[in-house]
PDB file of N, CA, C and O in Angstrom:
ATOM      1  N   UNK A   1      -6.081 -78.668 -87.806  1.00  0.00           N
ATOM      2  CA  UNK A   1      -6.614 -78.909 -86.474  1.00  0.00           C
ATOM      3  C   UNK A   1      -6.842 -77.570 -85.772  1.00  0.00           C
ATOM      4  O   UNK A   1      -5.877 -76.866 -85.472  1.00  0.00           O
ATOM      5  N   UNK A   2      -7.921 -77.255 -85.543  1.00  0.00           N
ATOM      6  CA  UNK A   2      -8.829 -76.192 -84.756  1.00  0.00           C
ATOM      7  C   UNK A   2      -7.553 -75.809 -83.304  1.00  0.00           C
ATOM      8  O   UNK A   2      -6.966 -76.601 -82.566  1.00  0.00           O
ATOM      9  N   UNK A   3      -7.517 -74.653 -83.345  1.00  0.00           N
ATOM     10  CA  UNK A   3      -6.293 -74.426 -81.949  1.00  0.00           C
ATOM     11  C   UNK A   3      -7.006 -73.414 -81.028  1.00  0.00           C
ATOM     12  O   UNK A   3      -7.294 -72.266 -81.368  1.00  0.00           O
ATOM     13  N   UNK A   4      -7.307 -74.074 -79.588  1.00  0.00           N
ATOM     14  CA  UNK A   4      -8.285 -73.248 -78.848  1.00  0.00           C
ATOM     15  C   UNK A   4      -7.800 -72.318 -77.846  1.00  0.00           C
ATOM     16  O   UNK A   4      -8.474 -71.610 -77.098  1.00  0.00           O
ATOM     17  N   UNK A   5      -6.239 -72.441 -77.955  1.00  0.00           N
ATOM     18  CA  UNK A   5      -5.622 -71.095 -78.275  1.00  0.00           C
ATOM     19  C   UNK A   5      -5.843 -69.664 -78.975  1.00  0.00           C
ATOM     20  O   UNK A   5      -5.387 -68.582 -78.607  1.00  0.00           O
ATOM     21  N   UNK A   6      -6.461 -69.874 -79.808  1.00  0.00           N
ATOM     22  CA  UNK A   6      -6.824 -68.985 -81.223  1.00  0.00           C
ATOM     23  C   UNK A   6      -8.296 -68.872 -81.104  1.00  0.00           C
ATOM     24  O   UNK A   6      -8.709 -68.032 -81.904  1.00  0.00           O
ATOM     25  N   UNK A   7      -9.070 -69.316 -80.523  1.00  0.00           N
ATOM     26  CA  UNK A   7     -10.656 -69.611 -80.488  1.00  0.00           C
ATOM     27  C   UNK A   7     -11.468 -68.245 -79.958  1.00  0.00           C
ATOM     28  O   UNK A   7     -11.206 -67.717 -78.878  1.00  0.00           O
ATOM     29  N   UNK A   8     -12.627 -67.686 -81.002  1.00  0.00           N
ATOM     30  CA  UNK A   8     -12.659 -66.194 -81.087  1.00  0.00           C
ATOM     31  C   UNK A   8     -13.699 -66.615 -79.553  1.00  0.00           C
ATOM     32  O   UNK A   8     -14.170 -67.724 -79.301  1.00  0.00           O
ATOM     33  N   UNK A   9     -13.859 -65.118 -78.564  1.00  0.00           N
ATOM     34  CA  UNK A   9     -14.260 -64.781 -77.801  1.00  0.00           C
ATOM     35  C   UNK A   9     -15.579 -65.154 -77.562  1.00  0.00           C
ATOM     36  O   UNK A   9     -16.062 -65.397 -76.457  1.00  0.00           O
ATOM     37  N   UNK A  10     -16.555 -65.216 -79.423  1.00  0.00           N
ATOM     38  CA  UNK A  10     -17.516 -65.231 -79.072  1.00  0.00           C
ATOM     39  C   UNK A  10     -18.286 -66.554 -78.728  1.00  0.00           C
ATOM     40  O   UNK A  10     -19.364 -66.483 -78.138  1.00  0.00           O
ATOM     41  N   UNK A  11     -17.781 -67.681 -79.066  1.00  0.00           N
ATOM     42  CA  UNK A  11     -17.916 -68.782 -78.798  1.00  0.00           C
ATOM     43  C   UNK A  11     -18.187 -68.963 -76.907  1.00  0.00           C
ATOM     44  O   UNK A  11     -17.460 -68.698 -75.949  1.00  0.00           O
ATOM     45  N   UNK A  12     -19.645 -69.559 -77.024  1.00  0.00           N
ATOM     46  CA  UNK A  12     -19.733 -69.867 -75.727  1.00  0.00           C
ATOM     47  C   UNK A  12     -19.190 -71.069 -74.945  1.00  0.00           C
ATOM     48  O   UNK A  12     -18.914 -72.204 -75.334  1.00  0.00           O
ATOM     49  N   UNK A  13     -19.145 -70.731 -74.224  1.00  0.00           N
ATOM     50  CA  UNK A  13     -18.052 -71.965 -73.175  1.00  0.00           C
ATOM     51  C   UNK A  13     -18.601 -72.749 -73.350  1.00  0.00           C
ATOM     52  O   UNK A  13     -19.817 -72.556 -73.317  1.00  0.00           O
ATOM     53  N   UNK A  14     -18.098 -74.181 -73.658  1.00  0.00           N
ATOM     54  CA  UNK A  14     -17.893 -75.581 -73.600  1.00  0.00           C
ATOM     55  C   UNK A  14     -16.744 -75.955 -74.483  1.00  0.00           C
ATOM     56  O   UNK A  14     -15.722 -75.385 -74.867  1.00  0.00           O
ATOM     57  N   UNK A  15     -17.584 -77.739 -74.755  1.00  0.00           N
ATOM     58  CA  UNK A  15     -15.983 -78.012 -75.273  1.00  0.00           C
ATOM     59  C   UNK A  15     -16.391 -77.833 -77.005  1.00  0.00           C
ATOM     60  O   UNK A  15     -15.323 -77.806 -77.618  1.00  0.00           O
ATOM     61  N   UNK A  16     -17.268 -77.738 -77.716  1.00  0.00           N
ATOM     62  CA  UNK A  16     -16.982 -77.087 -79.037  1.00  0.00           C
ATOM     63  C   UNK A  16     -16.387 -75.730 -79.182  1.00  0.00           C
ATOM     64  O   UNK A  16     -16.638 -74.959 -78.256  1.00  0.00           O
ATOM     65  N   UNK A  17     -15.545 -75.217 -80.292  1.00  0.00           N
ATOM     66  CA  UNK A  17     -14.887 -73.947 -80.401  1.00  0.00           C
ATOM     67  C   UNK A  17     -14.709 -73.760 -81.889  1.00  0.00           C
ATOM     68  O   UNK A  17     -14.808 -74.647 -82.737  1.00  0.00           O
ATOM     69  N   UNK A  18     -14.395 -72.317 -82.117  1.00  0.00           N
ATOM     70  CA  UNK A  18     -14.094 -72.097 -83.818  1.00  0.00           C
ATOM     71  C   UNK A  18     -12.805 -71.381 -83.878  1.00  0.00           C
ATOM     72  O   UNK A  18     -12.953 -70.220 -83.495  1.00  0.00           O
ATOM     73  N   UNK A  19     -11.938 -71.581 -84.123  1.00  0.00           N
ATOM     74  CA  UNK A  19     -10.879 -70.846 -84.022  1.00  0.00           C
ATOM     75  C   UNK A  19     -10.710 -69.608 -85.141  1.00  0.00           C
ATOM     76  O   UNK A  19     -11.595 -69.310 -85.944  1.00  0.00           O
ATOM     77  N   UNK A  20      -9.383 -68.932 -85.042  1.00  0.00           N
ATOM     78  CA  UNK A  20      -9.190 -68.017 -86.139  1.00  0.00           C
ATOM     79  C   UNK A  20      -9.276 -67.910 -87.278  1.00  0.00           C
ATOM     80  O   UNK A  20      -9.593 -66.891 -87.893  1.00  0.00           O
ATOM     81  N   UNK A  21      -8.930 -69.232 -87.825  1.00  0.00           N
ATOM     82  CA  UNK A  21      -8.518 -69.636 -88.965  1.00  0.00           C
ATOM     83  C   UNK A  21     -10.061 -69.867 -89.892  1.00  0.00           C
ATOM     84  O   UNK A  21     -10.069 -70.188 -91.081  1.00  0.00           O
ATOM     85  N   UNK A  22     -10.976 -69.691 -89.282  1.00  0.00           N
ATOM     86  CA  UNK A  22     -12.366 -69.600 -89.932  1.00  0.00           C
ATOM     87  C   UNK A  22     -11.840 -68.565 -91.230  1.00  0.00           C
ATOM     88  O   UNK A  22     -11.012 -67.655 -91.201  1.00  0.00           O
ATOM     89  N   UNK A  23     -12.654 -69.083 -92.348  1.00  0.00           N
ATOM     90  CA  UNK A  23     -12.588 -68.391 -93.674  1.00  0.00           C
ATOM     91  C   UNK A  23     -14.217 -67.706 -93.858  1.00  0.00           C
ATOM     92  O   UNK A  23     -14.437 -66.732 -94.578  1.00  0.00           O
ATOM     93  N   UNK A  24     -15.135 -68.330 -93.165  1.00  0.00           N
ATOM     94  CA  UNK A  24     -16.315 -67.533 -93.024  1.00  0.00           C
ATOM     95  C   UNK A  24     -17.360 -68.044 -94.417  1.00  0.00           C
ATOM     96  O   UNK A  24     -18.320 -67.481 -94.943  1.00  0.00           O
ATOM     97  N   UNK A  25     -16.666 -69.374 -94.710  1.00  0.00           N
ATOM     98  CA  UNK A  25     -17.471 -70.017 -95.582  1.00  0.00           C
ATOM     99  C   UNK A  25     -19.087 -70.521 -95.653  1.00  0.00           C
ATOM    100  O   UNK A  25     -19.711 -70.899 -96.645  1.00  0.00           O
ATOM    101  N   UNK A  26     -19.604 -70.375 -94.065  1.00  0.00           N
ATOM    102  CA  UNK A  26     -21.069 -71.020 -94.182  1.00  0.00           C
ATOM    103  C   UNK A  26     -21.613 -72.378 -93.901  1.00  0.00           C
ATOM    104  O   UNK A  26     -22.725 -72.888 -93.768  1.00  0.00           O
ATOM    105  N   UNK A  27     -20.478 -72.717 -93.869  1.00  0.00           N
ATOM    106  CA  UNK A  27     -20.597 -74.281 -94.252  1.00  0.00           C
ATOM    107  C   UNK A  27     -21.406 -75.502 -92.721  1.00  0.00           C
ATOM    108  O   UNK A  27     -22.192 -76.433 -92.546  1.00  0.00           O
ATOM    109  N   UNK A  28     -20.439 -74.543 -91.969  1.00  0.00           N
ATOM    110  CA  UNK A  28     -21.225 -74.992 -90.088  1.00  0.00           C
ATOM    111  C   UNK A  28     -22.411 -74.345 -90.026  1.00  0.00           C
ATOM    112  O   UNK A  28     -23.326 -74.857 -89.381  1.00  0.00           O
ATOM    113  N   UNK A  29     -22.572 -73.230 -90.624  1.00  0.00           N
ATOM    114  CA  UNK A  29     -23.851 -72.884 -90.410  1.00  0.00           C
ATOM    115  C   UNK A  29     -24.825 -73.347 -91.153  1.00  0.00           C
ATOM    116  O   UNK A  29     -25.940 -73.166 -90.664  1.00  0.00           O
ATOM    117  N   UNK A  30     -24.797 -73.818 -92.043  1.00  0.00           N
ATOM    118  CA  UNK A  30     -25.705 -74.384 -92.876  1.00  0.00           C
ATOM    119  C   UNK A  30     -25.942 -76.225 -92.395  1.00  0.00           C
ATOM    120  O   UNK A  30     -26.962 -76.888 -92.583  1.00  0.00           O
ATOM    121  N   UNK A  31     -25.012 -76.557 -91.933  1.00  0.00           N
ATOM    122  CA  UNK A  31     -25.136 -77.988 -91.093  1.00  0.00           C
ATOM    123  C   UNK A  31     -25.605 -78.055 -89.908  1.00  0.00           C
ATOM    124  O   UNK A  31     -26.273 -79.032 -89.569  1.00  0.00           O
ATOM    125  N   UNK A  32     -25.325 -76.953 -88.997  1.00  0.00           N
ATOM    126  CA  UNK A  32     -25.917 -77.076 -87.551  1.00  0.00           C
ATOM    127  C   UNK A  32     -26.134 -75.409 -87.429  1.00  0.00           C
ATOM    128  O   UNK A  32     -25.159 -74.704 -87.170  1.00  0.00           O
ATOM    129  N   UNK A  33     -27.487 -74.814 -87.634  1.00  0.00           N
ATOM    130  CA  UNK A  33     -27.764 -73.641 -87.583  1.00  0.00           C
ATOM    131  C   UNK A  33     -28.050 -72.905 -86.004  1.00  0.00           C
ATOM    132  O   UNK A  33     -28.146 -71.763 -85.555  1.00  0.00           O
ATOM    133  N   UNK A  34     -28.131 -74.602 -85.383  1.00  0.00           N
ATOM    134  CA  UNK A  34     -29.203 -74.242 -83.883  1.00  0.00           C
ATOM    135  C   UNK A  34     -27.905 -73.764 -83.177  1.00  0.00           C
ATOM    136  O   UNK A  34     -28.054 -73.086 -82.160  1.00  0.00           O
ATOM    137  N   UNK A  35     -26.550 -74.064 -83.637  1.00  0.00           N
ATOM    138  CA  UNK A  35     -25.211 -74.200 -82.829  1.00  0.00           C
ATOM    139  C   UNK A  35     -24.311 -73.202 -83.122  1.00  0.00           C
ATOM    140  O   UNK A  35     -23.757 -72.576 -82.217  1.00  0.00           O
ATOM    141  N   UNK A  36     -24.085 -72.964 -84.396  1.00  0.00           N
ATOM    142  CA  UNK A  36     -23.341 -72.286 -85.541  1.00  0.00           C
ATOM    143  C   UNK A  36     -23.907 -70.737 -86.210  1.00  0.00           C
ATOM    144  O   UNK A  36     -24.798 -70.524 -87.033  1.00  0.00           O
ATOM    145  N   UNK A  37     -23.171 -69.978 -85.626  1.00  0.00           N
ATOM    146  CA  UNK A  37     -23.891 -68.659 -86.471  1.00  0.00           C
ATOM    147  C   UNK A  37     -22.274 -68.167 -86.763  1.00  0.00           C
ATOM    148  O   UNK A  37     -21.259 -68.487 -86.143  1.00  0.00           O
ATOM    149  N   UNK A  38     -22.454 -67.127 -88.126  1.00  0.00           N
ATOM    150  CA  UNK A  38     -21.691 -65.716 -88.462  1.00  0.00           C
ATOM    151  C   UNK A  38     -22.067 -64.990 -87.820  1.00  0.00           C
ATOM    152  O   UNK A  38     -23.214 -64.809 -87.411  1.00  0.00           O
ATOM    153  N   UNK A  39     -20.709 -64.210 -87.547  1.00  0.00           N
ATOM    154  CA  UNK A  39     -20.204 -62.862 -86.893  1.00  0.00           C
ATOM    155  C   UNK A  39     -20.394 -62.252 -88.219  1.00  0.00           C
ATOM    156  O   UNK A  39     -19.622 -62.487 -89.148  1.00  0.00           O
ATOM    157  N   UNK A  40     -21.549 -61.367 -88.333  1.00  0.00           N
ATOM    158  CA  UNK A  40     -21.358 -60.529 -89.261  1.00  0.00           C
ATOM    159  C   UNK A  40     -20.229 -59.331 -89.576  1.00  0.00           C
ATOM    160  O   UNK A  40     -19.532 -59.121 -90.569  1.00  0.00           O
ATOM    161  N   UNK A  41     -20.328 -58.795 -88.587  1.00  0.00           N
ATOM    162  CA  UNK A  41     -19.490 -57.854 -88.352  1.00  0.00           C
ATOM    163  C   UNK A  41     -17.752 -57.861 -89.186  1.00  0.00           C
ATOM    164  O   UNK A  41     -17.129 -57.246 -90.051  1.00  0.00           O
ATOM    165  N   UNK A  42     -17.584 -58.994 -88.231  1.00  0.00           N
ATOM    166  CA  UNK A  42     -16.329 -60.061 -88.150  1.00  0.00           C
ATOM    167  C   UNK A  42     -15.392 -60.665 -89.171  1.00  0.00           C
ATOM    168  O   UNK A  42     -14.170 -60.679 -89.313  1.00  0.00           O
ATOM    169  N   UNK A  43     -16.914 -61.392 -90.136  1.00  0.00           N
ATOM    170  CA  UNK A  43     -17.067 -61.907 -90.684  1.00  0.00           C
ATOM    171  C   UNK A  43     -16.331 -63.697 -90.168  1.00  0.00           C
ATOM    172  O   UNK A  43     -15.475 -64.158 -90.923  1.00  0.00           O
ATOM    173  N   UNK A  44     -16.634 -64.306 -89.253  1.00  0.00           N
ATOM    174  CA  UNK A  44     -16.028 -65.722 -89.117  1.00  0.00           C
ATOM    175  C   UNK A  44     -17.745 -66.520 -88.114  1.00  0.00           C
ATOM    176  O   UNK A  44     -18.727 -66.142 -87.476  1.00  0.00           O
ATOM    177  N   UNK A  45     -17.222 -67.513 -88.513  1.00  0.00           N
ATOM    178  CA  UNK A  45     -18.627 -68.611 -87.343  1.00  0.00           C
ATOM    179  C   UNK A  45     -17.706 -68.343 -86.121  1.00  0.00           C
ATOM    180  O   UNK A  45     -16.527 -68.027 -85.962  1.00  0.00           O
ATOM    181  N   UNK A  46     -18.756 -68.605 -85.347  1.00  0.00           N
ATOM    182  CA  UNK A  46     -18.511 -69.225 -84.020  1.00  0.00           C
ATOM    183  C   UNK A  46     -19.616 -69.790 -83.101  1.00  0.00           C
ATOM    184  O   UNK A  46     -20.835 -69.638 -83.173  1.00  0.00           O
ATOM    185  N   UNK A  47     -18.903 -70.447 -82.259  1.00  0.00           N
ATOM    186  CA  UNK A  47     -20.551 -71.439 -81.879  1.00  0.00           C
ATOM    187  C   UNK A  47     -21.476 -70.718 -80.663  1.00  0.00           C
ATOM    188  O   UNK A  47     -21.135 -70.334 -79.544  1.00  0.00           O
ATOM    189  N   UNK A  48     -22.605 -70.696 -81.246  1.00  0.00           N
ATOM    190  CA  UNK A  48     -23.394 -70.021 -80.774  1.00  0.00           C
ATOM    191  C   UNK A  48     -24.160 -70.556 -79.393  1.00  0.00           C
ATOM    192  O   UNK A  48     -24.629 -69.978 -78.412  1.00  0.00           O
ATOM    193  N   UNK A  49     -24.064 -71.809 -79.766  1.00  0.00           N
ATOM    194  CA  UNK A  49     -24.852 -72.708 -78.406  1.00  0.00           C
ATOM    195  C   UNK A  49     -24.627 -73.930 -78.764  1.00  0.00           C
ATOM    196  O   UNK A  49     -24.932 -74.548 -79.783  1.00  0.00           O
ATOM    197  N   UNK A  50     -23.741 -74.385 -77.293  1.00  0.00           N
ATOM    198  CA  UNK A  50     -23.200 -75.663 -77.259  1.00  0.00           C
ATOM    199  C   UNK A  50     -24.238 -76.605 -77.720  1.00  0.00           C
ATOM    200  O   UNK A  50     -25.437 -76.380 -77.885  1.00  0.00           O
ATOM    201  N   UNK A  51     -23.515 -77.798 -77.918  1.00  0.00           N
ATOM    202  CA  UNK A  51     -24.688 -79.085 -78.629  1.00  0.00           C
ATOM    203  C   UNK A  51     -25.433 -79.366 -77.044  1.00  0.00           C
ATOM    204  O   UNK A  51     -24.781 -79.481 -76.006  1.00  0.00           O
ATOM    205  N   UNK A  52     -27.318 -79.460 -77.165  1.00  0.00           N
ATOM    206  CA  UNK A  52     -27.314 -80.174 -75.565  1.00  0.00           C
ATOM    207  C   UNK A  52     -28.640 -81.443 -75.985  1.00  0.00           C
ATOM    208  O   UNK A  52     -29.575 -81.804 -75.269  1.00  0.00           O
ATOM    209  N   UNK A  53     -28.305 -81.872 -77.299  1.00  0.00           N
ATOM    210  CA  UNK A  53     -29.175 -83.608 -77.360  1.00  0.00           C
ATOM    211  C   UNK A  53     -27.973 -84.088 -78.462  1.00  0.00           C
ATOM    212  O   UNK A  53     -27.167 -83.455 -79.144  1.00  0.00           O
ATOM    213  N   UNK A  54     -28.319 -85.776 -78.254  1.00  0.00           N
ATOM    214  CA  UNK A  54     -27.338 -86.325 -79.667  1.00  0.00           C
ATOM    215  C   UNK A  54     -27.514 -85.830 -81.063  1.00  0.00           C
ATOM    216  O   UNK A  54     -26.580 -85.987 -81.850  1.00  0.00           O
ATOM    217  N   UNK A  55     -28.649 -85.229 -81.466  1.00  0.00           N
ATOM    218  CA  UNK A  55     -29.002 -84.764 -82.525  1.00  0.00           C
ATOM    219  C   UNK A  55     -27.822 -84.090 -82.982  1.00  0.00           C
ATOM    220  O   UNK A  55     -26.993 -84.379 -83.845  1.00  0.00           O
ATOM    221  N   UNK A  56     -28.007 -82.637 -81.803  1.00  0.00           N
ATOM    222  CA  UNK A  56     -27.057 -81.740 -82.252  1.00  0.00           C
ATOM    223  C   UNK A  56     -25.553 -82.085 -81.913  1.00  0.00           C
ATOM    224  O   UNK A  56     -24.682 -81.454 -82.512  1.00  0.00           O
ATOM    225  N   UNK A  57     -25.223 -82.973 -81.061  1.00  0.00           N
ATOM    226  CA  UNK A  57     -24.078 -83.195 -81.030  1.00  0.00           C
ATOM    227  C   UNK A  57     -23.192 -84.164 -82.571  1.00  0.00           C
ATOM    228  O   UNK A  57     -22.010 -84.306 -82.886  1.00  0.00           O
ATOM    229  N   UNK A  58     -24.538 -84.653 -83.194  1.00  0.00           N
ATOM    230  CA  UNK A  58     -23.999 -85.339 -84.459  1.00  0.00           C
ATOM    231  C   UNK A  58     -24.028 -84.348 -85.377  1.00  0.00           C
ATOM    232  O   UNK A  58     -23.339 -84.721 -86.327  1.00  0.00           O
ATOM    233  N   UNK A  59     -24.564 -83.063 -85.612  1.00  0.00           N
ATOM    234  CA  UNK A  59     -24.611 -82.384 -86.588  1.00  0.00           C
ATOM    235  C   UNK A  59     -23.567 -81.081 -86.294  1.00  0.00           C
ATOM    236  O   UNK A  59     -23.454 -80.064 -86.980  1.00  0.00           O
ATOM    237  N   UNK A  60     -23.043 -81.339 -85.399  1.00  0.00           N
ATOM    238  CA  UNK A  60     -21.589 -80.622 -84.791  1.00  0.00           C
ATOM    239  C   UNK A  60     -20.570 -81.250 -85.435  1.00  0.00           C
ATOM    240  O   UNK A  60     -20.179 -80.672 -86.449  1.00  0.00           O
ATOM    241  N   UNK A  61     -19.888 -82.524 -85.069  1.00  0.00           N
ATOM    242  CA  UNK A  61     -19.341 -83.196 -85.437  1.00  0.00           C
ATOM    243  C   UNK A  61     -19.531 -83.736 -86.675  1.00  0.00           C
ATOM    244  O   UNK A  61     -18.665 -84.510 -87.080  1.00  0.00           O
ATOM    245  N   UNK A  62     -20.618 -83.461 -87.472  1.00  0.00           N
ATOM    246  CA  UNK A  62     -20.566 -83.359 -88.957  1.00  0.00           C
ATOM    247  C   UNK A  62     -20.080 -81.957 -89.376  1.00  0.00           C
ATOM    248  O   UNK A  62     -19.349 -81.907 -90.365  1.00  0.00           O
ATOM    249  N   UNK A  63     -20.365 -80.939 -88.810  1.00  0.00           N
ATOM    250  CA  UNK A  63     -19.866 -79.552 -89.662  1.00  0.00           C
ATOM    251  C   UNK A  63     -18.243 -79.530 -89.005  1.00  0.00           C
ATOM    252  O   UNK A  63     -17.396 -78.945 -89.681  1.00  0.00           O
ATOM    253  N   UNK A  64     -17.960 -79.952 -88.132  1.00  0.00           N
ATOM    254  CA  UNK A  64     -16.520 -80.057 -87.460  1.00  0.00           C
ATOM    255  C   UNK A  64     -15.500 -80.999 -88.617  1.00  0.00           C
ATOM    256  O   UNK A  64     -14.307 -80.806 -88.850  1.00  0.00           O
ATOM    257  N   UNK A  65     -16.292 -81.918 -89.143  1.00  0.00           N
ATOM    258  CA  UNK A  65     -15.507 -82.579 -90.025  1.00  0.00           C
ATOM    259  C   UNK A  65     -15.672 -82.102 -91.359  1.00  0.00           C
ATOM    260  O   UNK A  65     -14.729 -82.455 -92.067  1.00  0.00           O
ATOM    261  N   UNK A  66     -16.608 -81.366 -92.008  1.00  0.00           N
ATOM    262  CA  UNK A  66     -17.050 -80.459 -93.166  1.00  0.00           C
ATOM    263  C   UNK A  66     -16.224 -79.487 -93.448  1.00  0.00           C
ATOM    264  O   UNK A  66     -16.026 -79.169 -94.621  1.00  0.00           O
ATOM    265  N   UNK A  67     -15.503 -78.752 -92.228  1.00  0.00           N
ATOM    266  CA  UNK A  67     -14.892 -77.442 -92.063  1.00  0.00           C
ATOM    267  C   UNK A  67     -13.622 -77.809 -93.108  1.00  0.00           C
ATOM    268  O   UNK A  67     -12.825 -78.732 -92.939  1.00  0.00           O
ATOM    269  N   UNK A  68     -13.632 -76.991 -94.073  1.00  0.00           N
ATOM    270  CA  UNK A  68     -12.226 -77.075 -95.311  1.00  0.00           C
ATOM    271  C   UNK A  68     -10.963 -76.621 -94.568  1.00  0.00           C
ATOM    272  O   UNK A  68      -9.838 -77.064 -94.799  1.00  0.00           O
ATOM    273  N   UNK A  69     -11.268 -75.687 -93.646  1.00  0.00           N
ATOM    274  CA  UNK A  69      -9.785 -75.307 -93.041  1.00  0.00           C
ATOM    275  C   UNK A  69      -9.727 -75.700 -91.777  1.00  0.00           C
ATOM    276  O   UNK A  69      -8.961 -75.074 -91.044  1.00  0.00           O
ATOM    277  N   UNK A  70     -10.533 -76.850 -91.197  1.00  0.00           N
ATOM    278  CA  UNK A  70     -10.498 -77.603 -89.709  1.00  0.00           C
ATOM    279  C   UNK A  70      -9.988 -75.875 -88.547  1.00  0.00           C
ATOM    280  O   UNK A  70      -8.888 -75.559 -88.091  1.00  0.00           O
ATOM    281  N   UNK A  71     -11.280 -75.193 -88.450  1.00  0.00           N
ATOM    282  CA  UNK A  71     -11.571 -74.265 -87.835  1.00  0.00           C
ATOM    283  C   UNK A  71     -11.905 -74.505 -86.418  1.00  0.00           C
ATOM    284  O   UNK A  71     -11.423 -74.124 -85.351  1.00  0.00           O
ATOM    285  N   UNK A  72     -13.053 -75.387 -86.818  1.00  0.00           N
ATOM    286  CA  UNK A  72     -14.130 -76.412 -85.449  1.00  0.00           C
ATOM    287  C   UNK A  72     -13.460 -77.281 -84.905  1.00  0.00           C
ATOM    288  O   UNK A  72     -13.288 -78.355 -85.480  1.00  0.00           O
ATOM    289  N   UNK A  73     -12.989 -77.062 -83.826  1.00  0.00           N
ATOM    290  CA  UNK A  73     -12.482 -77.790 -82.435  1.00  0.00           C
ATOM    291  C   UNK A  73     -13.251 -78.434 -81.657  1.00  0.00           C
ATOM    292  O   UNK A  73     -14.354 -77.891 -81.702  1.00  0.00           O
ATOM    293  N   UNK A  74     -13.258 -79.720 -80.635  1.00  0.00           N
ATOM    294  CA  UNK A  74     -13.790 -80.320 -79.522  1.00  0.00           C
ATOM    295  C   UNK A  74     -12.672 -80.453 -78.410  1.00  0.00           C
ATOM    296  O   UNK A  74     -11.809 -81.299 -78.178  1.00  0.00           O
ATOM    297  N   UNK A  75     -12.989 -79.450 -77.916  1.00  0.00           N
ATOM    298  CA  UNK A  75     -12.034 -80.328 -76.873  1.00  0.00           C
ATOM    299  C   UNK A  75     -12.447 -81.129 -75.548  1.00  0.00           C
ATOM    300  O   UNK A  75     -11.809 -81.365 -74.522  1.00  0.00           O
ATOM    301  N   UNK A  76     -13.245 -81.332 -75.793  1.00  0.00           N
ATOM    302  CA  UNK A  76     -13.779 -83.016 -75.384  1.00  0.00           C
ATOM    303  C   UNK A  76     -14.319 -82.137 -73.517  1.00  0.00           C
ATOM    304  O   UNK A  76     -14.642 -82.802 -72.533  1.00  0.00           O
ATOM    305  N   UNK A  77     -14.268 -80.942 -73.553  1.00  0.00           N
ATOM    306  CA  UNK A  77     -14.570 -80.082 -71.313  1.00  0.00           C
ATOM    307  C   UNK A  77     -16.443 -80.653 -71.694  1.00  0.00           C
ATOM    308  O   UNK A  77     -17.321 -80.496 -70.846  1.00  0.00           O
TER     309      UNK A  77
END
């Protein structure tokens, strides 16, 4: 479970988040690209732009449940 305690900086405010524990697998980004980018630098996702139609809010909550190390948080703000 995603701890938004731990949730990197670059993530823009709302209620999706990526926490620390990102392994930098690809996997959100390849499911929701419009939302989800790598920190190159960094190397971890974080969400790039909150979900703002159902589209993207279902393809959030598909890479949120995809995530192997439950990275991707909602906390429902």
């Amino acid at each position: 479970m995603a701890d938004k305690s731990q949730s990197w900086k670059d993530n823009k405010p709302g209620k999706m988040f990526v926490d620390q524990s990102c392994i930098a697998c690809d996997a959100c980004v390849l499911t929701a690209p419009n939302n989800f980018h790598m920190h190159d630098e960094d190397g971890h996702a974080f969400v790039a732009k909150q979900p703002s139609s159902p589209e993207e809010e279902e393809l959030c909550k598909e890479a949120m449940e995809g995530c192997p190390v439950e990275a991707i948080g909602n906390d429902g703000e």
